[in-house]
C-alpha angles and dihedrals in degrees: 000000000000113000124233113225098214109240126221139193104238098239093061134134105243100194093066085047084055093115097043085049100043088049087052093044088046092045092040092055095049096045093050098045083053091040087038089226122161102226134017132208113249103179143347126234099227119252087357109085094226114140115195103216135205114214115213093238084071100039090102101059093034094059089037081068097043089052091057096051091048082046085054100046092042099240099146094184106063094048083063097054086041090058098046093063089043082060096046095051 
């Protein structure tokens, strides 16, 4: 399965864009430590081309975050799968 990099208008609240984020970041991580890639796109700024990236040297925290909001909102599934990458990193 091909995965869909979520798009934004630039000018977007990100906070309310929190879940769609969080599932790329979760996604983009999987597929590149299968794939072994360096970086992963997290988003897309619509019409513009402009791709906001995650290094691998900041997936941890970033999925630590990511860990914590999916705590807060009680959906147990995803913070498995959240610390299963952690483990794999």
């Amino acid at each position: 399965m091909t995965r869909r990099i979520p798009i934004f208008e630039f000018n977007d609240e990100l906070n309310s864009k929190k879940p769609q984020v969080y599932k790329s970041l979760i996604d983009g991580v999987s597929e590149a430590i299968k794939s072994n890639k360096k970086e992963i796109k997290l988003c897309e700024v619509k019409n513009s081309n402009i791709f906001i990236t995650v290094e691998k040297q900041n997936w941890r925290s970033s999925l630590d975050s990511a860990l914590q909001f999916y705590i807060d909102t009680e959906e147990y599934e995803q913070c498995s799968k959240i610390k299963n990458l952690i483990n794999k990193l």
